[in-house]
C-alpha positions in Angstrom: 0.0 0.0 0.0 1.1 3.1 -1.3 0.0 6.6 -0.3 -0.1 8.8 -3.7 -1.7 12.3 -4.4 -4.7 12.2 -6.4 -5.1 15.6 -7.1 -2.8 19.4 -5.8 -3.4 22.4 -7.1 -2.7 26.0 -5.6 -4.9 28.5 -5.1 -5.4 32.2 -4.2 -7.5 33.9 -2.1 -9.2 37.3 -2.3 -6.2 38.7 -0.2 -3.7 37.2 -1.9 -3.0 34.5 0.1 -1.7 31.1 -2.1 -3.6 28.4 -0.1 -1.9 24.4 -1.3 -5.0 22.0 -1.9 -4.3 18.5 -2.7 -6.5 15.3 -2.6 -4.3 12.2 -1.1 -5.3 9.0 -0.9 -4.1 5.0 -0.6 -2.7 2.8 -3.8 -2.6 -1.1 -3.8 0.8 -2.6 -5.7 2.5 -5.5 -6.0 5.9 -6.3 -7.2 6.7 -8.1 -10.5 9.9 -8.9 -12.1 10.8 -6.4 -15.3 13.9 -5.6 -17.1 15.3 -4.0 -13.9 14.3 -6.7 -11.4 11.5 -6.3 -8.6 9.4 -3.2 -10.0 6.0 -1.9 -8.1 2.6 -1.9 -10.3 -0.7 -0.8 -9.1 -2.9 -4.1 -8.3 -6.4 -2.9 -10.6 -8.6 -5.9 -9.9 -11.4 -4.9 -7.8 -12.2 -7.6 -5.7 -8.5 -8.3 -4.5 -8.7 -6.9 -0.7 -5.6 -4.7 -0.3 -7.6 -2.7 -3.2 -10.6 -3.1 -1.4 -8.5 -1.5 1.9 -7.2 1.1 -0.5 -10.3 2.0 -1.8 -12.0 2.5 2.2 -8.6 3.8 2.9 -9.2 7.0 0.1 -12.5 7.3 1.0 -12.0 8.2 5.0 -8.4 9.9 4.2 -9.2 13.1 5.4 -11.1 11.4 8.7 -8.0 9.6 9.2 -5.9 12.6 8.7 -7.4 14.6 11.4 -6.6 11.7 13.6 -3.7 10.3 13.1 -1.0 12.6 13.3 1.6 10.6 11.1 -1.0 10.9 8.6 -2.0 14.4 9.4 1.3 15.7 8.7 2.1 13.4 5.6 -0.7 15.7 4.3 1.1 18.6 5.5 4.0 17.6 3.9 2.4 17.1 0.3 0.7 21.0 0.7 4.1 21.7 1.4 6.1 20.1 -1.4 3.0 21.5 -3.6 3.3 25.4 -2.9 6.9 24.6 -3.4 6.7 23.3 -7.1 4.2 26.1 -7.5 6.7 28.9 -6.4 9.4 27.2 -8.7 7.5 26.1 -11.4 5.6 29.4 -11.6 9.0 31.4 -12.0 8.3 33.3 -8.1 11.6 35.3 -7.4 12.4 34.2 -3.9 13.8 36.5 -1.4 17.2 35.2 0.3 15.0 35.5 3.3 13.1 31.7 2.2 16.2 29.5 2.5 17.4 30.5 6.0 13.8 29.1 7.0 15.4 25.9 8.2 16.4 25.1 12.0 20.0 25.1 12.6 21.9 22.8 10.7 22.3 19.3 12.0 24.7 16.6 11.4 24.3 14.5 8.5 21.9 11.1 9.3 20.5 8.4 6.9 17.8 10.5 5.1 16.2 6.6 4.5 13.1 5.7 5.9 12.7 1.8 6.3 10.6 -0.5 4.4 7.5 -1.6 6.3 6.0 -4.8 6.1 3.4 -6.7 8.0 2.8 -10.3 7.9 -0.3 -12.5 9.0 -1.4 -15.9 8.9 -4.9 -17.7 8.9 -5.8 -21.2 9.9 -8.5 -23.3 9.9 -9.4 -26.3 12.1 -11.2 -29.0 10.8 -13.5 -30.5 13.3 -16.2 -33.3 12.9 -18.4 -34.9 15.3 -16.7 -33.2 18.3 -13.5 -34.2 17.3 -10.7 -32.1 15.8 -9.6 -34.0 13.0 -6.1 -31.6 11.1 -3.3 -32.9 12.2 -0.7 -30.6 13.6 1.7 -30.7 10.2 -2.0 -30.5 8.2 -2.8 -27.3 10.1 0.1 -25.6 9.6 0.4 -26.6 5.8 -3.2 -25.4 5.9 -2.1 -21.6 6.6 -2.2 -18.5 4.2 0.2 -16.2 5.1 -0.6 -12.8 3.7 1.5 -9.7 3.8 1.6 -6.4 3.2 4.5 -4.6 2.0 5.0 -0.6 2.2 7.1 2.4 2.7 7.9 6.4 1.9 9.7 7.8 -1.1 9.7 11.3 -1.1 11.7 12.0 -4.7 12.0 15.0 -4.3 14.6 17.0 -5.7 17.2 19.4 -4.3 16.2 23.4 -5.2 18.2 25.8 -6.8 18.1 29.8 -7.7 20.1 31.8 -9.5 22.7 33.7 -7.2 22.2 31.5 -4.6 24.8 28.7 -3.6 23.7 25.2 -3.8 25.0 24.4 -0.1 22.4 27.2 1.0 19.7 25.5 -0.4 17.5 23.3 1.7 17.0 20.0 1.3 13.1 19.2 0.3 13.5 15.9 2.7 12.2 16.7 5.9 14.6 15.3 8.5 12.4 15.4 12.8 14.5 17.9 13.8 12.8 20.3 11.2 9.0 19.0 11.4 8.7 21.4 14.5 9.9 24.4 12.1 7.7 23.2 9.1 4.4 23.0 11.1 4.9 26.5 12.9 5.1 27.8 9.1 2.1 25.8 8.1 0.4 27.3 11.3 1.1 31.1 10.1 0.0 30.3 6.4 -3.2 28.4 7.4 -3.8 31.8 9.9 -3.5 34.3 7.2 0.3 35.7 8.8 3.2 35.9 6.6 6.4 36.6 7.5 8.6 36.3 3.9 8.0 38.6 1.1 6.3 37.1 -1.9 6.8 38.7 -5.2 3.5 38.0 -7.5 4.0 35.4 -10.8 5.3 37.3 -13.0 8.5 38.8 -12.0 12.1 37.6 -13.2 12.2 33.9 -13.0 15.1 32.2 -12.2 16.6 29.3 -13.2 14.9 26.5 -10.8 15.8 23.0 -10.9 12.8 20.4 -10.3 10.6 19.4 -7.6 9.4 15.7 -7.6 6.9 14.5 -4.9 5.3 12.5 -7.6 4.0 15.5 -8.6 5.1 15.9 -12.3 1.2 15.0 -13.7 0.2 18.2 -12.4 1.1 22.0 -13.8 1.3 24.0 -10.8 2.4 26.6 -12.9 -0.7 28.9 -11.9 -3.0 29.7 -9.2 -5.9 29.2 -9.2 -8.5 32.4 -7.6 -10.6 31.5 -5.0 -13.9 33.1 -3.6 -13.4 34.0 0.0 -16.7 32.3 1.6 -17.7 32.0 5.0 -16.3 29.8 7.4 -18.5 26.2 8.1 -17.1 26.0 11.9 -15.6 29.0 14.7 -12.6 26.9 15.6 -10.3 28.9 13.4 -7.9 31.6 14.2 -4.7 31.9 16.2 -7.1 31.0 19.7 -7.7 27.6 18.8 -4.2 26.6 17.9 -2.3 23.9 20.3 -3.7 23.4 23.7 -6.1 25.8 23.4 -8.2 23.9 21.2 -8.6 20.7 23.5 -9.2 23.4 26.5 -12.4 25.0 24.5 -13.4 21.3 23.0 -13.8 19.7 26.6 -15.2 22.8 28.5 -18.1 25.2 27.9 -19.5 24.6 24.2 -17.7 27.4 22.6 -17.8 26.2 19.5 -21.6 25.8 19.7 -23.4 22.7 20.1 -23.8 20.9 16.9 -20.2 21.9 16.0 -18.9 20.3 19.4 -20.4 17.5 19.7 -18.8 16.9 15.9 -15.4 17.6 17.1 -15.3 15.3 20.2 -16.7 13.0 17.9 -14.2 13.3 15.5 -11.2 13.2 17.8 -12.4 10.6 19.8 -9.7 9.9 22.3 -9.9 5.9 21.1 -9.2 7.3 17.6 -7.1 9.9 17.9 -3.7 10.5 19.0 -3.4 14.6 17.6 -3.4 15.9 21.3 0.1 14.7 21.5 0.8 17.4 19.0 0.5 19.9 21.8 1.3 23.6 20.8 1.9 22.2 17.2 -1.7 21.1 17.1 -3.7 22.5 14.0 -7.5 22.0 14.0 -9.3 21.3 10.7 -9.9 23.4 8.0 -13.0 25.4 8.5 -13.8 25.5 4.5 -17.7 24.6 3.8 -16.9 21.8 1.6 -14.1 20.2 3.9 -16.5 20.8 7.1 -19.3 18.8 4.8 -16.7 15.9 3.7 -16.4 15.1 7.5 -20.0 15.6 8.3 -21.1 13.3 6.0 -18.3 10.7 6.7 -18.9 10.6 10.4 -22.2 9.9 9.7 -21.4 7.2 7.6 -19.2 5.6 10.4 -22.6 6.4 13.3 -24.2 4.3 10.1 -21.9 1.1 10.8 -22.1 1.6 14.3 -25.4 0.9 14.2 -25.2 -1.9 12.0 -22.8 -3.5 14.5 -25.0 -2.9 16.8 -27.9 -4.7 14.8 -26.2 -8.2 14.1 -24.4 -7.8 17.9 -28.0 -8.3 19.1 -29.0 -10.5 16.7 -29.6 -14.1 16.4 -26.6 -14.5 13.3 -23.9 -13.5 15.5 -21.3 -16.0 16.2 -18.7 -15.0 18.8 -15.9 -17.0 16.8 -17.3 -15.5 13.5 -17.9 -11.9 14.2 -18.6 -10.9 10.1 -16.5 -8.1 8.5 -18.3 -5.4 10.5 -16.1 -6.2 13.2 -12.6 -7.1 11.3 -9.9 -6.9 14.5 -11.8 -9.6 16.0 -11.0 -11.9 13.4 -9.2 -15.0 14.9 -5.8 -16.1 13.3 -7.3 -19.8 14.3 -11.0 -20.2 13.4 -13.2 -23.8 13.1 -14.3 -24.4 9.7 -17.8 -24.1 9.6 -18.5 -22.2 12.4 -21.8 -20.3 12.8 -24.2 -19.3 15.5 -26.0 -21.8 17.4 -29.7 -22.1 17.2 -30.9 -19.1 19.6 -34.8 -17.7 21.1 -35.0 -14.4 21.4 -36.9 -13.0 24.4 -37.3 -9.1 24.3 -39.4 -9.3 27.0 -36.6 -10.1 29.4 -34.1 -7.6 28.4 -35.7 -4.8 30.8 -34.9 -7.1 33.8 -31.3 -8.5 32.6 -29.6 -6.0 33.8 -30.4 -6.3 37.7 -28.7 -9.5 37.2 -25.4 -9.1 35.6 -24.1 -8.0 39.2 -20.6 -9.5 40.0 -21.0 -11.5 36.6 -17.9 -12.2 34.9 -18.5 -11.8 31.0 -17.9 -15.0 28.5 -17.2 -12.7 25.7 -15.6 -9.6 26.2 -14.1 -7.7 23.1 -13.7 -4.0 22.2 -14.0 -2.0 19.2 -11.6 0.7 17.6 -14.1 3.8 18.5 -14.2 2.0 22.7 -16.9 0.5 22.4 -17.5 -2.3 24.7 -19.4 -5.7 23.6 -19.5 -8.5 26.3 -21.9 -11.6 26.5 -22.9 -13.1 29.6 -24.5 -16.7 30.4 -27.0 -16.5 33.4 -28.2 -19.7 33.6 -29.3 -20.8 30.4 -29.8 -17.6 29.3 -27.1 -15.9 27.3 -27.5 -11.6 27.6 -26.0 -9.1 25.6 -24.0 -5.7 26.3 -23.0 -2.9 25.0 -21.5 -0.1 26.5 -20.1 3.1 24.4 -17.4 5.3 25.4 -18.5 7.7 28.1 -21.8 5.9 28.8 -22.9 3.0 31.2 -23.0 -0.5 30.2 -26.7 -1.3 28.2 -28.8 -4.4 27.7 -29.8 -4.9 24.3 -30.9 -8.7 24.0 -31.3 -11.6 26.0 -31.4 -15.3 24.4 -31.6 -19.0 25.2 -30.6 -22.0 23.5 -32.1 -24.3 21.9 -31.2 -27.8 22.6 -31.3 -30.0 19.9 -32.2 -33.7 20.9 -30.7 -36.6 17.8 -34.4 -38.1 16.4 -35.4 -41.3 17.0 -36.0 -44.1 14.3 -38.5 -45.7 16.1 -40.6 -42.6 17.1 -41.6 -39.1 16.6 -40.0 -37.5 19.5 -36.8 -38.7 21.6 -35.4 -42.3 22.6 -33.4 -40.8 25.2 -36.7 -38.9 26.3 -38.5 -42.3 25.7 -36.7 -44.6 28.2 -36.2 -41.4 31.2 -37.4 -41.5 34.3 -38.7 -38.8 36.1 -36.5 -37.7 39.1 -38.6 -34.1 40.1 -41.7 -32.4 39.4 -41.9 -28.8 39.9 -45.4 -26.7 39.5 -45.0 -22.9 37.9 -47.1 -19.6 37.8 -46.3 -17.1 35.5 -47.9 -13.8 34.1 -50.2 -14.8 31.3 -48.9 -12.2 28.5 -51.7 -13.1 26.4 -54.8 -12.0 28.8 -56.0 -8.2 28.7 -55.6 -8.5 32.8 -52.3 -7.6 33.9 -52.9 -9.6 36.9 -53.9 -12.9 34.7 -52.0 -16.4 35.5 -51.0 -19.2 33.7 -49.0 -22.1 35.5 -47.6 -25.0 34.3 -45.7 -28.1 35.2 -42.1 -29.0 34.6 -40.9 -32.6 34.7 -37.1 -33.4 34.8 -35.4 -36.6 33.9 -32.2 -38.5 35.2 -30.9 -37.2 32.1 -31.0 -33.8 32.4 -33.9 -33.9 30.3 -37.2 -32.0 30.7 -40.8 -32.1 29.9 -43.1 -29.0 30.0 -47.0 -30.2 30.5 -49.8 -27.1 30.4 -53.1 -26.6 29.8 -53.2 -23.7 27.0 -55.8 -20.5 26.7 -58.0 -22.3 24.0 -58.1 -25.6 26.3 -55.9 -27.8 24.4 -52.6 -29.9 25.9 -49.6 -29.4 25.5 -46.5 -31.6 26.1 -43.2 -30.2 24.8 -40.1 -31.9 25.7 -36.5 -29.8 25.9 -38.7 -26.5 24.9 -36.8 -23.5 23.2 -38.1 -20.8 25.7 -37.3 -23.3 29.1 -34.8 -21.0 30.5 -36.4 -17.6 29.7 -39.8 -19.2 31.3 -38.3 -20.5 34.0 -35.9 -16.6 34.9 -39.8 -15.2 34.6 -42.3 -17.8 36.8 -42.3 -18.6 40.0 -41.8 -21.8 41.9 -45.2 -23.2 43.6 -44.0 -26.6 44.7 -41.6 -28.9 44.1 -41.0 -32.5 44.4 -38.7 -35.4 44.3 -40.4 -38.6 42.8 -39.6 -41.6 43.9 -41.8 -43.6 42.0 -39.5 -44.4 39.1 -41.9 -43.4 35.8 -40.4 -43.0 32.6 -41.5 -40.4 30.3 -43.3 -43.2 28.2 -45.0 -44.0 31.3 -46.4 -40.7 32.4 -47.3 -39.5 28.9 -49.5 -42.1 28.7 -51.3 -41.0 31.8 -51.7 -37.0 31.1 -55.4 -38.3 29.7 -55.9 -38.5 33.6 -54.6 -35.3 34.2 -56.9 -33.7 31.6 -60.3 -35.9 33.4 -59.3 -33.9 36.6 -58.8 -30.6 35.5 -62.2 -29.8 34.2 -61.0 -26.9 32.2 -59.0 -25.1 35.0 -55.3 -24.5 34.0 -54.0 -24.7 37.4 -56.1 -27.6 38.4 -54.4 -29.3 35.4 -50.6 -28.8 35.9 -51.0 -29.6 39.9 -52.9 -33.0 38.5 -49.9 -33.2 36.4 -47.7 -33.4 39.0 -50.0 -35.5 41.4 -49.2 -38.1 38.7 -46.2 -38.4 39.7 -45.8 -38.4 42.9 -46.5 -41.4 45.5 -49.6 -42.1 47.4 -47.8 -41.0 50.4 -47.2 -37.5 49.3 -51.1 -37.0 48.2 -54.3 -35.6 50.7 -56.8 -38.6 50.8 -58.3 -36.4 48.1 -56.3 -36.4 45.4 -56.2 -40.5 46.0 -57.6 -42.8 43.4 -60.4 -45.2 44.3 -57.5 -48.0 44.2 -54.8 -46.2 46.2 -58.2 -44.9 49.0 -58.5 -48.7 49.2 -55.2 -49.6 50.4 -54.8 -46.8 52.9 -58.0 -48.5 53.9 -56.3 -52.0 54.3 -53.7 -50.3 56.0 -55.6 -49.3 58.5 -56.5 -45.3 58.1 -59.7 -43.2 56.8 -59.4 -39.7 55.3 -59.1 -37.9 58.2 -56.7 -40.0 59.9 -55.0 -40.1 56.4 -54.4 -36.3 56.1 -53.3 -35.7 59.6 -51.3 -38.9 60.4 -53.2 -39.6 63.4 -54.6 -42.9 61.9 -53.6 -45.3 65.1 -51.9 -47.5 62.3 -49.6 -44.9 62.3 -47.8 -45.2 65.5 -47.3 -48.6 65.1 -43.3 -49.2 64.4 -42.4 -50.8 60.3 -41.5 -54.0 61.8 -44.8 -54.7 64.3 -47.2 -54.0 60.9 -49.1 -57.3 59.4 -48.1 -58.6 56.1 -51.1 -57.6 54.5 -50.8 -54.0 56.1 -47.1 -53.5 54.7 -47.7 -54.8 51.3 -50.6 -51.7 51.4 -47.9 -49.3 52.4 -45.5 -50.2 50.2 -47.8 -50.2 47.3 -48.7 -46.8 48.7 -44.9 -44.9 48.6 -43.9 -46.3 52.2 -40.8 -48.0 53.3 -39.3 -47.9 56.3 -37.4 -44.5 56.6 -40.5 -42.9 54.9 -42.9 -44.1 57.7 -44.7 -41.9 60.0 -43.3 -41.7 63.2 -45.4 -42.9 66.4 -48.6 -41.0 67.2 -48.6 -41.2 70.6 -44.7 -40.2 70.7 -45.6 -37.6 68.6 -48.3 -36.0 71.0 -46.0 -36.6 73.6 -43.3 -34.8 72.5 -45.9 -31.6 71.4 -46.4 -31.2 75.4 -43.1 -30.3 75.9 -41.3 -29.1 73.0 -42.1 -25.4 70.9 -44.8 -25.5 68.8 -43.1 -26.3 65.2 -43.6 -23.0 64.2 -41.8 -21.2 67.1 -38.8 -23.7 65.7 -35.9 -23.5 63.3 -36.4 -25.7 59.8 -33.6 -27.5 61.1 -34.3 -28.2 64.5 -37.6 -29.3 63.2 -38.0 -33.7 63.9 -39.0 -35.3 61.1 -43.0 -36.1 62.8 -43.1 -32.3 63.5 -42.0 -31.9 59.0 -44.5 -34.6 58.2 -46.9 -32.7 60.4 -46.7 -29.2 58.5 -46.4 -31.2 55.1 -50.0 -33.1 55.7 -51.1 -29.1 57.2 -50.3 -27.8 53.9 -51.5 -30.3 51.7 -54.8 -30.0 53.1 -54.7 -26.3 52.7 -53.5 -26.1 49.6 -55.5 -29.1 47.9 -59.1 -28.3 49.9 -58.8 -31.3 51.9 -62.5 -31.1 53.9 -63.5 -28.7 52.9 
């Protein structure tokens, strides 16, 4: 990549002022082999990326210029080698005056600047079924290395006048020790202030010998006049040069609103390193057209801003394939075929996300070029999205879950895995039902889990139909929204074949009513033990019959077969409680050691959970259950 001028010419003010104005920009080359040996060409085909970058590149050179400082006074430097080939190529007659301009003389140094390369390489893995399959030697032979090759060439001439010796004359490459001198004399001509007599075109020319900066395609022979016109922005002027400027920018809005917050936007501290110019700092130009140029290309880059916002919050975006909007995050390593996983959106949770992300460490956590920050966060199975932009507070913007994707079964329509489960817990939901006009409305469902980490979700819907969704998409964001009723373990050992098969009685005992139906759900499931004598069937009623206990003795555990020890009951009287849910650590303590205990001890409730005995849990479980499920009433 090659920086070239496009365009210089030199024009003249009303005043009589000569004003340089050029149009630089970015040229793509390669080297070939001609009759000399390696020679640069310019690359011309269009989709070849360094001239893509070269085109992007020309487009934002003047953005870049106001930023950058190397760039910023490349420019200089051009303006300044093209009011020089205009002075010599229009015949000026210099005073003696223009070639003591220079700072003192310094030793001589290697005028050479270095060539500049840089050098990147790209791999892919190969991975299938899990497994990486490239070999080490297969992934480095795999690699494309591409690099870029660049430097500076001024070629420009030594100067010459008539009557003036040759070792007077300056040297048109710039050495560091005489930047400082060069931008103080760039600061008076862009101010108006002129020190150095300037005889018109015109007068006696000289002799003058050439002036090359690449510059021969243009005859800057003549000036061209200018139309004074009125300045686009206040910031010009001898009280916005160096420190000054940066004093006004981040203070009171001197420059006026609109035009300030242009300027901070344009030397955005991310961006820009021109405040380390210091008193050499010169702000932009202040010319209509140049004012508009920048306008309209910071708008342009508040444009792909947005766009990056857009696909950031988005379903396609794919931490280890961020797309070209976001080019620095491009790995050097990347897995072939990588894309974004299969992801719900939930905009309804996004409001609330943010309350959450307290003490969270980020899974993703990358930055743009302008400081903006992009992190993802996994809360549960929920994955939420950040941004936060330089200067304001960290934003939520989207909140996802995953979708987990279960391998279909050849003998069935849904799951083998989900098939052959058995359900460990049962847990009963209430959430806000979004779809009624009341914002107080309901809707519960129940949630069974598997020894497999699998999970059911079993509802009654709003137009009275059943549903029975296994692994749903929306689990997690359903789950971060309802709240837990109850919860149990079951012991009972169902599979998911098992129970499906059963919802039928579930739908018998709901009799329309949505909560009625996901606590009959989860009834199902549990064991005759854990149910008030009401929610018994007519054969489990029967057996707590056999065993010795009616509904009231049932419920409150008073039933005398009760305080009997597991090893004094009858044969037929265990077989009922086993077939019931009981074994011997699940049966009820003694009644009478019960009572007995309740004359001395705290009432249960005056107690700690944990220093609670397990007659005294058994006895607040049966309390509830006949609260919550109407038992007698």
């Amino acid at each position: 990549e090659w920086f070239v001028v496009r365009k210089a010419e030199v024009q003249m003010s009303g005043d009589n002022v000569l004003m340089p104005s050029i149009k630089m920009g970015v040229e793509a080359r390669e080297q070939i082999i001609g009759e000399n040996g390696l020679e640069d060409v310019r690359t011309t085909k269009p989709n070849h990326p360094l001239v893509k970058y070269a085109e992007m590149f020309t487009h934002n050179f003047d953005l870049i210029a106001e930023r950058k400082s190397v760039v910023f006074h490349l420019r200089e430097l051009a303006k300044a080698s093209v009011l020089a080939k205009f002075l010599v190529e229009s015949g000026v007659d210099l005073d003696d005056s223009w070639f003591k301009m220079a700072a003192d003389e310094t030793d001589a140094c290697c005028m050479e600047i270095p060539q500049l390369w840089n050098e990147q390489r790209a791999s892919q893995i190969q991975v299938e079924d899990g497994r990486i399959v490239s070999s080490g030697e297969g992934l480095k032979s795999a690699g494309k290395m591409h690099g870029i090759y660049g430097g500076v060439e001024t070629g420009i001439g030594q100067l010459q006048r008539v009557g003036v010796p040759v070792g007077r004359v300056p040297t048109a490459k710039v050495s560091m020790a005489r930047a400082p001198a060069l931008s103080q004399r760039l600061i008076q001509a862009r101010t108006g202030m002129a020190e150095m007599p300037l005889e018109a075109p015109g007068a006696a020319p000289g002799v003058p010998k050439g002036v090359d900066l690449n510059l021969d395609r243009f005859d800057l022979s003549q000036a061209a006049e200018t139309e004074d016109e009125v300045p686009a922005g206040n910031w010009g002027g001898e009280a916005f040069i160096g420190r000054a400027f940066w004093k006004n920018l981040s203070g009171s809005e001197v420059f006026g609103k609109e035009d300030t917050a242009m300027l901070r936007e344009l030397f955005n501290p991310n961006m820009c390193d021109r405040r380390e110019d210091c008193e050499l700092f010169v702000p932009p130009e202040t010319n209509m057209a140049y004012v508009a140029k920048l306008r309209s290309l910071l708008k342009e880059e508040a444009t792909v801003r947005e766009q990056r916002k857009e696909h950031f919050f988005s379903q396609n975006f794919a931490p280890d394939s961020a797309s070209t909007l976001f080019p620095s995050w491009k790995p050097t390593v990347s897995v072939a075929g990588s894309q974004a996983g299969q992801l719900v959106a939930h905009p309804e949770l996004v409001a609330d996300a943010g309350r959450r992300l307290t003490a969270r460490a980020a899974s993703f956590d990358k930055l743009t070029e302008d400081g903006s920050r992009f992190r993802i966060y996994q809360l549960g199975g929920l994955e939420v999205r950040t941004i936060q932009e330089q200067g304001s507070e960290e934003a939520v913007g989207a909140v996802f879950s995953k979708v987990r994707v279960e391998k279909a079964s050849e003998q069935g329509s849904w799951s083998t895995v989900a098939k052959t489960d058995k359900i460990v817990k049962a847990v009963l939901y209430v959430e806000q039902d979004v779809e009624a006009a009341e914002a107080t409305a309901q809707h519960f469902f129940a949630l069974l889990e598997t020894d497999h980490d699998g999970a059911v979700a079993v509802e009654m819907l709003r137009d009275g139909s059943f549903a029975w969704v296994e692994s749903p998409a929306d689990l997690e964001a359903r789950k971060a929204q309802a709240k837990v009723i109850r919860a149990a373990e079951c012991s009972m050992g169902y599979t998911v074949q098992e129970l499906r098969s059963r919802v039928t009685e579930a739908e018998a005992a709901a009799r329309g009513d949505r909560r009625c139906y996901a606590e009959a759900v989860l009834l199902l499931v549990l064991s005759a033990r854990e149910k008030a004598w009401a929610a018994l069937s007519e054969h489990e009623q029967s057996l707590a019959q056999k065993l010795g206990a009616s509904a009231e003795g049932w419920n409150t555990r008073q039933a005398d077969v009760f305080g009997q020890d597991w090893p004094r009951l009858a044969a037929e009287q265990r077989s009922a409680a086993e077939a019931l849910g009981f074994c011997e650590v699940s049966w009820c303590p003694s009644a009478a050691r019960e009572r007995s205990v309740a004359k001395t001890a705290p009432a249960p409730a005056q107690k700690k959970v944990e220093d609670l005995s397990k007659e005294e849990q058994e006895a607040i479980m049966a309390e509830w259950v006949k609260k919550t499920y109407g038992v007698g009433a």
